[in-house]
C-alpha positions in Angstrom: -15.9 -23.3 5.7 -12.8 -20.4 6.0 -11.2 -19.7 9.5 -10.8 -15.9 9.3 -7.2 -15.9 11.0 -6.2 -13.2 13.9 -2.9 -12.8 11.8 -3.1 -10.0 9.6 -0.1 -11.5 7.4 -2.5 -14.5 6.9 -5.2 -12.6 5.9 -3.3 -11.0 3.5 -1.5 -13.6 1.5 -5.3 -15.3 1.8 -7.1 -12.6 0.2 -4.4 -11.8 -2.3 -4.1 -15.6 -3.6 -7.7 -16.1 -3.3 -8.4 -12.9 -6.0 -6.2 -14.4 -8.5 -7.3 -17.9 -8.1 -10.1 -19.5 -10.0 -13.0 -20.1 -7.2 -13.1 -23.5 -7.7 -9.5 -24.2 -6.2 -9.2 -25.1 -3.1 -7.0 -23.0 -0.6 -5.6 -23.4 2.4 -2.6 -21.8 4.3 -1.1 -24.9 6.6 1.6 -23.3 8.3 4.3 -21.1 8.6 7.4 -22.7 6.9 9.9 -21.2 8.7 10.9 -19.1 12.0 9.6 -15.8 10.7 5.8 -14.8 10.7 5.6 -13.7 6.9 6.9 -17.4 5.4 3.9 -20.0 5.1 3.2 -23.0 3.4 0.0 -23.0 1.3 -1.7 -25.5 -0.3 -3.3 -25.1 -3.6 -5.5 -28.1 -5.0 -3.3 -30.5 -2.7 0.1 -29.1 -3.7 2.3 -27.3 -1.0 4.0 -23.8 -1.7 6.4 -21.7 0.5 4.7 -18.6 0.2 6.6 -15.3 1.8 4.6 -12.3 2.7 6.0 -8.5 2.4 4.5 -5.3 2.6 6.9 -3.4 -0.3 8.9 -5.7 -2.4 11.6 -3.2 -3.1 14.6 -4.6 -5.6 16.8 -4.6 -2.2 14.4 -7.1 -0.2 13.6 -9.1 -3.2 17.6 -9.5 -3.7 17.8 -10.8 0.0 15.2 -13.2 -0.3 16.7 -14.6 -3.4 19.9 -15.1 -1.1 18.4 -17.5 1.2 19.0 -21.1 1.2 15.8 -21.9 1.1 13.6 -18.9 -1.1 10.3 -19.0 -1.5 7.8 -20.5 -5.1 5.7 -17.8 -4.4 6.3 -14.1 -2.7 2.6 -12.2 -2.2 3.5 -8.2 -1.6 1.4 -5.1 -1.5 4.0 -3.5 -3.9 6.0 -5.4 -6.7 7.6 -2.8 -9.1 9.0 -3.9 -12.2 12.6 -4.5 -11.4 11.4 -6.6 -8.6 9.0 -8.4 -11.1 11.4 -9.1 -13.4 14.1 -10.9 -11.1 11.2 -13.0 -9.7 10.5 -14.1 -12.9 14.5 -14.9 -13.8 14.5 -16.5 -10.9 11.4 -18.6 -11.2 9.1 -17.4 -8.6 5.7 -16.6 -8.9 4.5 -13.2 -7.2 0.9 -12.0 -6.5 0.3 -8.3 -5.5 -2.9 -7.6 -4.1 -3.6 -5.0 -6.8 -4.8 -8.8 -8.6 -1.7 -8.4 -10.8 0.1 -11.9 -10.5 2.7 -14.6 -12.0 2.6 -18.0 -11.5 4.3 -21.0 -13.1 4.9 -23.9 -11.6 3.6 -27.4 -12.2 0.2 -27.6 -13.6 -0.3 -24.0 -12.1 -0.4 -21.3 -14.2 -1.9 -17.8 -13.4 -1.0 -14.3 -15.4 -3.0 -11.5 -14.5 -2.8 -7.7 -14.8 -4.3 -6.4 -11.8 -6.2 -3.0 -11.3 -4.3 -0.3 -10.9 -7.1 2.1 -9.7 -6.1 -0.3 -6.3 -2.7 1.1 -5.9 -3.8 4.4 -7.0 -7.0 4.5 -4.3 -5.1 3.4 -2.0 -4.1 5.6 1.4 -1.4 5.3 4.0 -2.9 5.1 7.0 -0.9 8.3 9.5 0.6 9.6 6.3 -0.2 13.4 5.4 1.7 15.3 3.0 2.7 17.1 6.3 4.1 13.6 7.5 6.0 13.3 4.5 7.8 16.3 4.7 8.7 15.8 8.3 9.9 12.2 7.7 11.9 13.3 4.7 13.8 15.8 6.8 14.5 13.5 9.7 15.9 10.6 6.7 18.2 13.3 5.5 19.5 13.9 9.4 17.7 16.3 10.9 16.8 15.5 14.4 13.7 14.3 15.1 12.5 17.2 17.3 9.9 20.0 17.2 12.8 22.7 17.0 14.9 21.1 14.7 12.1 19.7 12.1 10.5 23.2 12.0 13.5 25.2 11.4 14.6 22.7 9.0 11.1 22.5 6.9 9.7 25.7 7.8 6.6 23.7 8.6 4.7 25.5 12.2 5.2 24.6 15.4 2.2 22.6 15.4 2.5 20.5 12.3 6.0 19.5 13.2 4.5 18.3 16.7 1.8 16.1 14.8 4.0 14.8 12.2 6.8 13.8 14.7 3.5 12.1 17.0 2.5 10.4 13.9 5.3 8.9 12.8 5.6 7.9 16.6 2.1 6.6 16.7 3.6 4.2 13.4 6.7 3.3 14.8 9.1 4.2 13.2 10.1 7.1 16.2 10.7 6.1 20.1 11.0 8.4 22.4 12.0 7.2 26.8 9.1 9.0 28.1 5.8 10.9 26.3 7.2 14.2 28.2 10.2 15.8 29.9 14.1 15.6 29.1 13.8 12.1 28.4 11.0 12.1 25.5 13.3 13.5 22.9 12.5 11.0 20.1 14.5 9.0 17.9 14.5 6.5 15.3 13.7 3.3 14.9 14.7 1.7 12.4 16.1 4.2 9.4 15.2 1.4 6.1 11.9 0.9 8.1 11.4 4.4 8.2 12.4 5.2 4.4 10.3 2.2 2.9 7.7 3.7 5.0 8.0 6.9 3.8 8.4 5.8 0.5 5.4 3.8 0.2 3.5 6.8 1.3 5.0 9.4 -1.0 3.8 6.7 -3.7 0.1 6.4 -2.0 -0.5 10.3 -1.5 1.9 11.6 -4.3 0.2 14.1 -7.2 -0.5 12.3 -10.4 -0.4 15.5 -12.1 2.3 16.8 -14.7 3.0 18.1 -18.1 5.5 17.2 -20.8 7.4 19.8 -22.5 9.7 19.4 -25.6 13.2 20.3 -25.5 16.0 19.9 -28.1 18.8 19.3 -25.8 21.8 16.6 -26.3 22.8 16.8 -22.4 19.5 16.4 -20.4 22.2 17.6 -16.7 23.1 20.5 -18.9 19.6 20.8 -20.2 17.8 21.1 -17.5 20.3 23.7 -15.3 20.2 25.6 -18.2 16.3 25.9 -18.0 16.7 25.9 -13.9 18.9 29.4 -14.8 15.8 30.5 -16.7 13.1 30.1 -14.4 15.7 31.5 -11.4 15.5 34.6 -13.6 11.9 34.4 -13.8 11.6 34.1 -9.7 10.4 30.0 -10.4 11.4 27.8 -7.6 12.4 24.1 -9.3 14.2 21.1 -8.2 15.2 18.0 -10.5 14.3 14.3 -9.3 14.3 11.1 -10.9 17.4 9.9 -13.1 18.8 13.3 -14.6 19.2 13.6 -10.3 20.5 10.7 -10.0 23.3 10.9 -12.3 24.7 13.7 -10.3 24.1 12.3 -6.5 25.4 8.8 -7.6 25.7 8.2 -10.9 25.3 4.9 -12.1 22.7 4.6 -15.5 24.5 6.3 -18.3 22.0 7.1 -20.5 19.1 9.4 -19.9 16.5 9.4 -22.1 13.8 12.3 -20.2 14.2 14.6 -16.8 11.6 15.4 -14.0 12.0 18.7 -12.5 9.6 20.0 -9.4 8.4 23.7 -9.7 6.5 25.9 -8.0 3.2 25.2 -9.5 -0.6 23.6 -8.6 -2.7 21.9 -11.5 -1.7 21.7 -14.9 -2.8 25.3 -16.2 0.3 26.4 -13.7 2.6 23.4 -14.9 2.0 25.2 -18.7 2.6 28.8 -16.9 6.1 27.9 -15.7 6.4 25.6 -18.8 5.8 29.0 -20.8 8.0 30.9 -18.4 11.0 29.5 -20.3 9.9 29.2 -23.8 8.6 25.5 -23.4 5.1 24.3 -24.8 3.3 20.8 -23.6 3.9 18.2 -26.3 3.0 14.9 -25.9 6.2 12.5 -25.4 8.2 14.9 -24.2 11.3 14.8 -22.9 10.8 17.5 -19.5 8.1 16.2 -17.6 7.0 19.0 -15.1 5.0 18.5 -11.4 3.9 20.0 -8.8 6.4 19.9 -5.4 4.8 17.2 -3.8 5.5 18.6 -0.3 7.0 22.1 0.7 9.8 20.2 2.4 11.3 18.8 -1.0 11.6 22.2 -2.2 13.2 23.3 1.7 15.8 20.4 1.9 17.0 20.5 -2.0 20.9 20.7 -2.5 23.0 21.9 -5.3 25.3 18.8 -6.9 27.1 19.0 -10.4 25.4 22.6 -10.6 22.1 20.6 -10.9 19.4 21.7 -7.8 18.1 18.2 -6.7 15.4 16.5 -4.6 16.5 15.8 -1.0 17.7 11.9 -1.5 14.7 10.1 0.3 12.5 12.2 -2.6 14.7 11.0 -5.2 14.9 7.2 -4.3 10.9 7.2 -3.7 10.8 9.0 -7.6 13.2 6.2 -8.5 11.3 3.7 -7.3 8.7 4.2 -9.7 9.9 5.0 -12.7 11.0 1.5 -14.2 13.5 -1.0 -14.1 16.5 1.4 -14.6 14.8 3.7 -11.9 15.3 1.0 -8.9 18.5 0.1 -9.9 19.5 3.5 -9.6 17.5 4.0 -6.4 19.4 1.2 -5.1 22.4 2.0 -6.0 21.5 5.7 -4.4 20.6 4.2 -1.1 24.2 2.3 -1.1 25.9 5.5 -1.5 23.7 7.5 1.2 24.3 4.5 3.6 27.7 4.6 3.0 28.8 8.0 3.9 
């Protein structure tokens, strides 16, 4: 008979190696293996694993854990994007998400699955609006994590600005001395706490809607200011994310294949409006992929850089994140440069 555990880590790394398993094999998490509460030592048909728990396996934390003297065989995450996969897998240790997607080699046991993504896509933050976003992505880019300052940086109301900041304090990721008063000016946390936060929520709640567009261009940078001039004409508010944003904040992948560009659009027949705008037409494949803003504060808090408008950096490195191998490199490579100005 199963012990439901009162640690929710347990339960996790439990439910997650349970859905991937074949019913017949026995389970059984012994112990932790180490000091901290997300390492554990499982046992599977009478052989011991260390088995580490965490919530986002960004590239970053998956490139610490690599670095310990003791790693673990198996790492069981809510997220695993493909770069993170991938040096798992060079580095011979299985992973499990708890979409059911899993890789496992070692000894006699052997488990490949794909997983559901209609999980990851279903799936809510719990506190996170699109209001919270936008709030969180202003305080990450410096702005100070007070009513005044959040709603004169976003435009956002009074009153959204005084939820979002209560939310994220409800989470957190924002402390403040005292609930009112001179002392209950809030501040953060933790700031990688609060971007992986953020970014796991702009990834939960984020618009799945956009169109492709076909363009002839050599230059996608040159390409897509070029356009942006076009649609300022035409009164078309736009921002570029992703890699062709990248390579102007902190360049680092040297080929780019496609751009994403926010406008000021909602649903697809508006994507193909603005598309039109400019002399573009939807074609499948191609290489401008055009969305919605996915909160009014991305469009707020965007910069000029290389004569390119561009996302507000936490936007860009959540973009990043999902967008492939080259994609969290770069996002890595973006949250380096950020942290080291």
């Amino acid at each position: 008979m199963r012990v439901r555990s009162t640690n929710p880590d347990v339960r996790r790394v439990d439910a997650a190696l349970r859905s991937v398993l074949p019913k017949s094999v026995d389970l059984e998490i012994a112990r932790e293996h180490s000091d901290s509460s997300s390492d554990f030592r499982v046992v599977i048909s009478g052989t011991p694993l260390r088995v580490t728990w965490v919530r986002n396996a960004w590239l970053s934390t998956i490139e610490e854990i690599l670095a310990r003297v003791d790693p673990p065989q198996v790492l069981v995450a809510e997220r695993l994007p493909p770069g993170s996969r991938l040096a798992l897998t060079e580095a011979g240790i299985g992973w499990v998400e708890t979409t059911g997607a899993a890789e496992i080699a070692i000894g006699s046991l052997v488990v490949s699955r794909t997983g559901s993504r209609a999980r990851i896509d279903d799936r809510a933050s719990p506190g996170w609006t699109s209001t919270v976003l936008g709030v969180a992505e202003a305080v990450l880019v410096g702005v100070k994590p007070t009513v005044s300052a959040t709603h004169e940086a976003t435009l956002l109301s009074v009153g959204a600005c005084t939820k979002a900041l209560r939310s994220l304090t409800d989470l957190g990721l924002l402390e403040a001395d005292a609930e009112r008063g001179r002392r209950s000016a809030r501040r953060v946390v933790d700031a990688d706490a609060l971007l992986d936060a953020y970014v796991a929520a702009a990834h939960d709640i984020g618009s799945q809607q956009s169109v492709a567009v076909g363009v002839v261009w050599r230059d996608p940078i040159d390409g897509v200011v070029a356009v942006g001039r076009r649609w300022d004409a035409a009164g078309v508010a736009w921002v570029a994310t992703g890699l062709v944003a990248a390579a102007v904040v902190a360049p680092l992948v040297t080929s780019i294949g496609a751009a994403e560009v926010y406008v000021d659009a909602d649903g697809i027949p508006e994507l193909e409006l603005v598309a039109a705008e400019v002399g573009l037409s939807p074609i499948e494949g191609g290489r401008l992929r055009l969305a919605p803003f996915p909160t009014a504060t991305t469009r707020q808090l965007a910069t000029v850089a290389g004569g390119l408008r561009v996302a507000p950096w936490p936007r860009l490195v959540a973009d990043l994140r999902r967008s492939g191998v080259r994609g969290e490199e770069a996002a890595e490579h973006l949250r380096e440069t950020v942290h080291d100005r």
